[in-house]
N, CA, C and O of each residue as an XYZ file, in Angstrom:
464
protein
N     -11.046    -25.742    -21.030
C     -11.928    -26.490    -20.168
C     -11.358    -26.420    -18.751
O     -10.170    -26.628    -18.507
N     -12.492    -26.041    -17.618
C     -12.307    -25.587    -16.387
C     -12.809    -26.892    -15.299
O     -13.878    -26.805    -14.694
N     -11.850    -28.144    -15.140
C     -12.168    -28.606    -14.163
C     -11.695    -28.819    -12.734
O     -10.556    -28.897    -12.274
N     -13.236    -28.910    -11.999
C     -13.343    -28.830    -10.483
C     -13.023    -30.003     -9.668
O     -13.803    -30.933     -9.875
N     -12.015    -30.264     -8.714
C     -12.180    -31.667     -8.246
C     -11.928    -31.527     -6.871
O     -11.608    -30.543     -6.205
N     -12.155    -32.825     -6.544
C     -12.368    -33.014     -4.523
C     -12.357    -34.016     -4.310
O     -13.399    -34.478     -4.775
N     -11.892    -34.638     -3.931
C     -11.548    -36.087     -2.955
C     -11.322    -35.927     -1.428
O     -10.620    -35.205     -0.719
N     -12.413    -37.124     -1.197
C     -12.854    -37.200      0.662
C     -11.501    -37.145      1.096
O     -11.260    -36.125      1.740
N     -10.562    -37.905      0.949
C      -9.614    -38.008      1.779
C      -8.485    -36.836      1.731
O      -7.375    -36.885      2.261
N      -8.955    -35.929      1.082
C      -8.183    -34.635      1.329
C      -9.116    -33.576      1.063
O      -9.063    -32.876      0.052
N     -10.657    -33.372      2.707
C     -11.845    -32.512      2.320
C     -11.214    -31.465      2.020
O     -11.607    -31.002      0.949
N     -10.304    -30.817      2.558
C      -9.763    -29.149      2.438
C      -9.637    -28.721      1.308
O      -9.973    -27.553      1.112
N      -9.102    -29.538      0.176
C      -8.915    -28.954     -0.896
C      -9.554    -28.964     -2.019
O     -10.372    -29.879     -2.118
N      -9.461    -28.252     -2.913
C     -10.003    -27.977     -4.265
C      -9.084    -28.109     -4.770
O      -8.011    -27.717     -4.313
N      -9.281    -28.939     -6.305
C      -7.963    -28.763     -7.296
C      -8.955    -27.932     -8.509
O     -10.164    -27.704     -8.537
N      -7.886    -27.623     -9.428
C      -8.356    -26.888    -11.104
C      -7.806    -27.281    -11.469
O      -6.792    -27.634    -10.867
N      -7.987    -27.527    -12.631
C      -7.731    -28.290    -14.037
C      -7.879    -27.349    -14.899
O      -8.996    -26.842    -15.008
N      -6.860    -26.918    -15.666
C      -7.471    -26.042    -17.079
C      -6.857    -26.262    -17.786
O      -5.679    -25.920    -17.688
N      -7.366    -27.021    -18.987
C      -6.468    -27.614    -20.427
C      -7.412    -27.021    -21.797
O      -8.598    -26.963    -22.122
N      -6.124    -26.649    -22.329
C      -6.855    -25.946    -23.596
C      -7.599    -26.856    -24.535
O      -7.131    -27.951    -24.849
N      -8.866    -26.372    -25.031
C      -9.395    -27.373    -26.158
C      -9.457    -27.251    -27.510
O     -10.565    -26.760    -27.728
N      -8.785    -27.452    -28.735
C      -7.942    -28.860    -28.535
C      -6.586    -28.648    -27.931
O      -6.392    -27.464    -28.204
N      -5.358    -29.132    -27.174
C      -4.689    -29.370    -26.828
C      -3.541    -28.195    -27.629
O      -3.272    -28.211    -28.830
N      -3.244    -27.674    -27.080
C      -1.953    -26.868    -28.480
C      -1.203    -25.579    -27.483
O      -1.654    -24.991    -26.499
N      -0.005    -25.452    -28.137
C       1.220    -24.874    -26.960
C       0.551    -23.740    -26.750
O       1.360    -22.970    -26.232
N      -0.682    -23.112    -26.889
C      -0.713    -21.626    -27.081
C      -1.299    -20.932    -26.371
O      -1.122    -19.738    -26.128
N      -2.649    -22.216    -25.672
C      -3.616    -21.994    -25.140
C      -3.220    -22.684    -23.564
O      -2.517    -23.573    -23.084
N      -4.205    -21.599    -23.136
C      -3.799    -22.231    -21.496
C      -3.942    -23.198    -20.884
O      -4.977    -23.841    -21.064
N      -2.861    -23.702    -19.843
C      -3.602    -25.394    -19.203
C      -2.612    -25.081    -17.701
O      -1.749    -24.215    -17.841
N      -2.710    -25.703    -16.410
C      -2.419    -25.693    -15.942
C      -3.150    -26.769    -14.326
O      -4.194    -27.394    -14.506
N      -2.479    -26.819    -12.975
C      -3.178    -27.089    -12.290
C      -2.780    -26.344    -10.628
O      -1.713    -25.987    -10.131
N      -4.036    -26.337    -10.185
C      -3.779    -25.777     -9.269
C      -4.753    -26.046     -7.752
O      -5.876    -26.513     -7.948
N      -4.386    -25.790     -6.422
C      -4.805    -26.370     -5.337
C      -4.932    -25.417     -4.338
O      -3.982    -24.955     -3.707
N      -6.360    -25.052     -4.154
C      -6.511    -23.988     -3.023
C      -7.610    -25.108     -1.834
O      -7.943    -26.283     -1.684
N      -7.802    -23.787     -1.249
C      -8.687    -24.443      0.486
C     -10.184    -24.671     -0.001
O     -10.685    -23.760     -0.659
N     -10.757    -25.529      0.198
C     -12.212    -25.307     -0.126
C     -12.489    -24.178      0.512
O     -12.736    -23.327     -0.342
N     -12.598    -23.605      1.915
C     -12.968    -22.434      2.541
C     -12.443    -21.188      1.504
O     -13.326    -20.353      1.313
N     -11.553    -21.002      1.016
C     -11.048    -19.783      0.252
C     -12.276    -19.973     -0.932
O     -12.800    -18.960     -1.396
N     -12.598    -21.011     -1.282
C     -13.451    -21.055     -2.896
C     -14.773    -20.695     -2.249
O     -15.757    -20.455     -2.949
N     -14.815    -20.652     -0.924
C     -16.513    -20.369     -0.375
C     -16.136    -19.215     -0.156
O     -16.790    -18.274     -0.606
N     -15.195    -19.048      0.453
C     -15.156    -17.113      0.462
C     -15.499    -16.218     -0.568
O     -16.169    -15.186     -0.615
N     -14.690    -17.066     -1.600
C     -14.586    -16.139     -2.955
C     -15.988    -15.768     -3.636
O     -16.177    -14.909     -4.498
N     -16.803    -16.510     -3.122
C     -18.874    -16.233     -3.294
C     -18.564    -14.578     -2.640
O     -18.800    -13.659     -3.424
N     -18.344    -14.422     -2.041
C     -18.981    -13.269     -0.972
C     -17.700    -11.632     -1.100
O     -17.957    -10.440     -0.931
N     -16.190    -12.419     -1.507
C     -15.365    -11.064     -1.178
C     -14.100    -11.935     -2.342
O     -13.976    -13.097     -2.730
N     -13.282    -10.549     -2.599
C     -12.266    -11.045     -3.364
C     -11.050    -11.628     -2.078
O     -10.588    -11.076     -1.079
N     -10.769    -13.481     -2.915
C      -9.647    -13.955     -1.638
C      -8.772    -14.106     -2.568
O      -8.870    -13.985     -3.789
N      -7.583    -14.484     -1.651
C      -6.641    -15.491     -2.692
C      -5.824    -14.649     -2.538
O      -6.125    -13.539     -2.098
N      -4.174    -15.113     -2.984
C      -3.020    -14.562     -2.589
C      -1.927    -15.466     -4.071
O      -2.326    -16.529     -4.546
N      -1.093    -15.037     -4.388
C      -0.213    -16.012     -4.781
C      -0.942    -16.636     -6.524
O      -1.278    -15.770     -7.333
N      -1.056    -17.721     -6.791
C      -1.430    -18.248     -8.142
C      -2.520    -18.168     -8.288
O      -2.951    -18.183     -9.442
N      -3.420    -18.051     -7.175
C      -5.320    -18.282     -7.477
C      -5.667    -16.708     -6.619
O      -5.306    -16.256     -5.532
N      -6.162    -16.415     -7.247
C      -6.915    -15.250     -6.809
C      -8.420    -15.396     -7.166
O      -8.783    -15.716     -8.298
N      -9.389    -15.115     -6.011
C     -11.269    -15.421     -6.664
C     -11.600    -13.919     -6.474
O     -10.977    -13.141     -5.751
N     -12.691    -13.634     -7.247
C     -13.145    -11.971     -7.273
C     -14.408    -12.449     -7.877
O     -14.552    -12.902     -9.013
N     -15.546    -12.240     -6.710
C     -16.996    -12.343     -6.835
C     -17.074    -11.053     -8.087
O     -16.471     -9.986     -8.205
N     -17.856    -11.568     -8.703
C     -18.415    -10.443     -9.861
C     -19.907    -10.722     -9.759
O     -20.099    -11.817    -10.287
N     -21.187    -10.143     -9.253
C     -22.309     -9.811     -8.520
C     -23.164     -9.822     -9.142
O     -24.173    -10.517     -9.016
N     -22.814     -8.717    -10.279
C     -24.174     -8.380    -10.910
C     -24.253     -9.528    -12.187
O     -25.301     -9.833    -12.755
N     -22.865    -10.106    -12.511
C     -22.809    -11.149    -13.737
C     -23.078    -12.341    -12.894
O     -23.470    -13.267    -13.604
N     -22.992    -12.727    -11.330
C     -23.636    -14.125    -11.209
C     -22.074    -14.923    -11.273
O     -22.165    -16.130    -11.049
N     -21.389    -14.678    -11.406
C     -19.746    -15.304    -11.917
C     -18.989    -14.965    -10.653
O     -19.174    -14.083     -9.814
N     -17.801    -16.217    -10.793
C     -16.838    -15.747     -9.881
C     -15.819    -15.457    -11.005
O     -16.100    -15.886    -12.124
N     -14.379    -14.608    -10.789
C     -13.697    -14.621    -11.635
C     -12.389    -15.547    -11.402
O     -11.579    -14.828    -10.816
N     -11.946    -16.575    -11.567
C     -10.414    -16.933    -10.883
C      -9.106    -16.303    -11.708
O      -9.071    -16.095    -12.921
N      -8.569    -16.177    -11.222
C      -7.438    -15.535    -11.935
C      -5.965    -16.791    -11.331
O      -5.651    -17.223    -10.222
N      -5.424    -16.986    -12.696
C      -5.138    -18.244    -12.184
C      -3.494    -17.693    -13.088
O      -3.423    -17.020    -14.117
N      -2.120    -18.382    -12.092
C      -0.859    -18.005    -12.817
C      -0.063    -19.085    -12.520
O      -0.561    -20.194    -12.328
N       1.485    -18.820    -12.444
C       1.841    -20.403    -12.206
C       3.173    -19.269    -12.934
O       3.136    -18.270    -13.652
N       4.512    -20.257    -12.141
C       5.912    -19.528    -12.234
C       5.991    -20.274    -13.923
O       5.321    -21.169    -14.438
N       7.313    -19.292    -14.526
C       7.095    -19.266    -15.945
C       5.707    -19.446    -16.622
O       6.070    -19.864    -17.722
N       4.937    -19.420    -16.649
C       3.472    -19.692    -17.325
C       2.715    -18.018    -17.322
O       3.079    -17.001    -16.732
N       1.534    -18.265    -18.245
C       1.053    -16.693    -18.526
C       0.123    -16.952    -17.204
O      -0.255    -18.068    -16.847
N      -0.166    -15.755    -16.563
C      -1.421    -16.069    -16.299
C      -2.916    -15.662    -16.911
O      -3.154    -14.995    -17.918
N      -3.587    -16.106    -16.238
C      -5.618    -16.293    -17.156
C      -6.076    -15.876    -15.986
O      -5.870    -15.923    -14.773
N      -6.798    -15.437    -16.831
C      -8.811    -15.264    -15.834
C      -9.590    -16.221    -16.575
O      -9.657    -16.444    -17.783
N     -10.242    -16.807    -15.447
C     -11.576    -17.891    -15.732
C     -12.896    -17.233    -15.100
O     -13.145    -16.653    -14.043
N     -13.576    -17.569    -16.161
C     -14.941    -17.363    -14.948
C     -16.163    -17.857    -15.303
O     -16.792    -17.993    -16.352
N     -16.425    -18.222    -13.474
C     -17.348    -19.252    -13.508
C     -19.128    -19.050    -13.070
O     -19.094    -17.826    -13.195
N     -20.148    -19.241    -12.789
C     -20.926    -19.278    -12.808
C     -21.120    -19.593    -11.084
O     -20.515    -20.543    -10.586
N     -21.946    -18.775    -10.310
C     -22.093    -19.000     -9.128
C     -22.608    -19.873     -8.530
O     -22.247    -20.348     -7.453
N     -23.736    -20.239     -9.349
C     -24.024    -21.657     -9.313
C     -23.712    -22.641     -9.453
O     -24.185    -23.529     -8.744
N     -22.916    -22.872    -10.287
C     -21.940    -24.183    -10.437
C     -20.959    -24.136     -9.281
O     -20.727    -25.340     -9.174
N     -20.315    -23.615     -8.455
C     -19.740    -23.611     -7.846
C     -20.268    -23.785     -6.521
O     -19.779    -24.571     -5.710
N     -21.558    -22.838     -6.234
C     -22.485    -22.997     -5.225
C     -22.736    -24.394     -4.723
O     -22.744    -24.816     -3.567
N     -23.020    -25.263     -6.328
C     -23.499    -26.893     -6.536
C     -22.381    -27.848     -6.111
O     -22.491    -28.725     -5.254
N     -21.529    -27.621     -6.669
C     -20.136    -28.199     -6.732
C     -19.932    -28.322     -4.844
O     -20.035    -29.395     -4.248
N     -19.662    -27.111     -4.224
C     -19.317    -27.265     -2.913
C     -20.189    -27.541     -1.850
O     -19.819    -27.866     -0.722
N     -21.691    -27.372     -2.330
C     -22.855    -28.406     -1.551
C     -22.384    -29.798     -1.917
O     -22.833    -30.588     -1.086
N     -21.680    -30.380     -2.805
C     -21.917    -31.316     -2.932
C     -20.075    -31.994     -2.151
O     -19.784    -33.156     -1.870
N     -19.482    -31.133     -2.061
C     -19.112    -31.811     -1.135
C     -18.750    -31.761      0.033
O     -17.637    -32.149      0.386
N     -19.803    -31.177      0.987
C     -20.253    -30.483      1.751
C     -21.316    -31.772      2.410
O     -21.285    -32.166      3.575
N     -22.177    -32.248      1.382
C     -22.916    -33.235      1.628
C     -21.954    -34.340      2.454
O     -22.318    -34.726      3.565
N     -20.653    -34.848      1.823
C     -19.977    -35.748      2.040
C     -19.418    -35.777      3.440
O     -19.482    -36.520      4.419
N     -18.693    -34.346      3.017
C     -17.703    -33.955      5.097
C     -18.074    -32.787      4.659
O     -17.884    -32.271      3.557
N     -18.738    -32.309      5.796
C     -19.135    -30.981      6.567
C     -17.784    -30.237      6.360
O     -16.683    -30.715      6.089
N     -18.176    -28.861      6.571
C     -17.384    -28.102      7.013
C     -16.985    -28.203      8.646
O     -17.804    -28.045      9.551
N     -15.961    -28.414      8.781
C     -15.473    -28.341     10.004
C     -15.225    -29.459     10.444
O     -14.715    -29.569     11.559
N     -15.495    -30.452      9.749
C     -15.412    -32.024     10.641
C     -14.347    -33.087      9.202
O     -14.149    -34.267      8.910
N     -14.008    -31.918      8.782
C     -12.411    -32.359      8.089
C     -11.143    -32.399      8.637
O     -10.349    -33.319      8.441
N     -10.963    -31.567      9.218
C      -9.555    -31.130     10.194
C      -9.059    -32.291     11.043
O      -9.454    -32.209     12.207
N      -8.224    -33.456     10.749
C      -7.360    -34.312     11.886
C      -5.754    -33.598     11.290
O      -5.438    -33.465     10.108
N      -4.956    -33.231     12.463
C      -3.379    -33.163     12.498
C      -3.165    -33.765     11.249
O      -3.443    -33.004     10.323
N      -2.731    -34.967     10.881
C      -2.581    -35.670     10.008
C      -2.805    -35.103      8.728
O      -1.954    -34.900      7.862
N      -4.166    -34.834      8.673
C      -4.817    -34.527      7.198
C      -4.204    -33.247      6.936
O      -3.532    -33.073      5.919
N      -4.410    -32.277      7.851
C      -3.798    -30.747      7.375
C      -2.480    -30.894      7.336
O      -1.867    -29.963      6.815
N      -1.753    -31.957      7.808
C      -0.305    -31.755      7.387
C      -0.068    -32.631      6.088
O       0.766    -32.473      5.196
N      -0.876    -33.432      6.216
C      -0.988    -33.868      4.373
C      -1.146    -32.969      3.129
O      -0.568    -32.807      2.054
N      -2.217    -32.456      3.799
C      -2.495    -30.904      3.244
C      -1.514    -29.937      2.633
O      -1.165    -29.778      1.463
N      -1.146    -29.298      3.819
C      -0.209    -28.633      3.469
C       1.217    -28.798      2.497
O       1.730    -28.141      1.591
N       1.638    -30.454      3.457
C       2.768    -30.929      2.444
C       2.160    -30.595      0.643
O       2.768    -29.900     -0.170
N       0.991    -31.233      0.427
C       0.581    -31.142     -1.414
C       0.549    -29.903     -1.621
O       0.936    -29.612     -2.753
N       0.155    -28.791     -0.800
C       0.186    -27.478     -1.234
C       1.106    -27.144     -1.848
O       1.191    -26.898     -3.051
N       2.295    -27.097     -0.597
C       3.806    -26.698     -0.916
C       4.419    -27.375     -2.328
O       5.016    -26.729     -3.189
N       4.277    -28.115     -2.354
C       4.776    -29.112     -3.887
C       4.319    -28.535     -4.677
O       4.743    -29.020     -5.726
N       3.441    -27.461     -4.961
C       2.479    -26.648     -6.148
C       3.739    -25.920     -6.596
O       3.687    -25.107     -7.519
C-alpha cells in the first residue's frame, strides 16, 4: 500500500508511505520525502536523483516511482496519472504553487529532508 501525504505547513513536500500488506519482513515498506514540484515534473519527464526517482510511462497513463533507501531493497511503484494529477490539485487548491516559499519554511524544509 502506496500512501500520499501533504501538510499545509510544510506545502513543498510530499511524503510516501509504502507498507507491505499484511505486514511481514519480506515485503516492502518504507518512507520517503520529495518536492511537490519534482512529483509535478515527474507527469511530463523522468526526475529525481538519489532514493525517489519518477519516470512518466505515457502510453500506460502511470507514473513509475522507483523508490530505495540505504540498506533496504529498492521497488518500483506505479501509479496512475490521475490519482496523482487529483492528489496535487488538491493541494494546490490549499497553497498555490509559488506562494509556499518563506526563508523559514524552506529551511524547515530542507532540515526534514536531510534527516531522510
Amino acid at each position: 500500500m502506496l500512501r500520499l501525504g501533504w501538510r499545509r505547513d510544510e506545502p513543498m513536500a510530499v511524503q510516501f508511505t509504502l507498507r507491505g500488506i499484511p505486514d511481514h519482513p519480506v515485503l516492502y515498506w518504507g518512507d520517503w520525502a520529495i518536492l511537490r514540484d519534482f512529483l509535478r515534473y515527474g507527469l511530463e519527464e523522468p526526475t529525481g536523483d538519489g532514493d525517489v526517482r519518477i519516470t512518466p510511462e505515457s502510453p500506460a497513463g502511470t507514473i513509475r516511482l522507483d523508490l530505495g533507501s540505504a540498506g533496504g531493497r529498492p521497488c518500483a511503484v506505479r501509479l496512475p496519472m490521475a490519482t496523482v494529477r487529483g492528489f496535487l490539485a488538491a493541494t494546490e487548491a490549499i497553497v498555490p504553487s509559488g506562494e509556499e516559499a518563506s526563508e523559514a519554511l524552506l529551511e524547515a524544509l530542507i532540515e526534514r529532508l536531510l534527516q531522510r
